[in-house]
C-alpha positions as CSV (number, residue, x, y, z in Angstrom):
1,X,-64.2,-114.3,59.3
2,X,-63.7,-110.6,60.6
3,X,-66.4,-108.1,59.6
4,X,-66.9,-104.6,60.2
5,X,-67.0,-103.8,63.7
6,X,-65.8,-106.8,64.7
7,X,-63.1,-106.8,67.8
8,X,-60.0,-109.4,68.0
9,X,-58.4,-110.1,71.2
10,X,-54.2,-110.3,70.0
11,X,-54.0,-112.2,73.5
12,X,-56.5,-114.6,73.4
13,X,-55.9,-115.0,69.4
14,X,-59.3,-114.9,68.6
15,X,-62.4,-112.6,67.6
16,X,-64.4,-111.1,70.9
17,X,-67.2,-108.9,71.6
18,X,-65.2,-108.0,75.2
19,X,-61.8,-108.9,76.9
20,X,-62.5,-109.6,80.0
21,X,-58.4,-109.8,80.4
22,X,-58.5,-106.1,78.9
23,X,-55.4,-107.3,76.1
24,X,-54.9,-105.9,72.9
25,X,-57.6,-105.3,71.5
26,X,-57.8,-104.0,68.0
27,X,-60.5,-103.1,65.4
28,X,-60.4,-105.8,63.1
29,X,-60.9,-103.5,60.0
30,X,-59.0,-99.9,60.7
31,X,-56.7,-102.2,63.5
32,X,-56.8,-99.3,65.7
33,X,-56.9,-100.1,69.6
């Protein structure tokens, strides 16, 4: 479940604090990079 402030890696599919591949990652509410 994505909260507020929440990150999710479109690479790894999945809901991270940090990418350590450095993909994609959006803001799981406003979706900005």
């Amino acid at each position: 479940n994505l909260r507020k402030g929440d990150f999710y890696c479109v690479g790894c599919g999945r809901c991270i604090d940090f990418c350590p591949a450095g993909i994609d990652i959006v803001d799981a509410i406003s979706g900005v990079r």
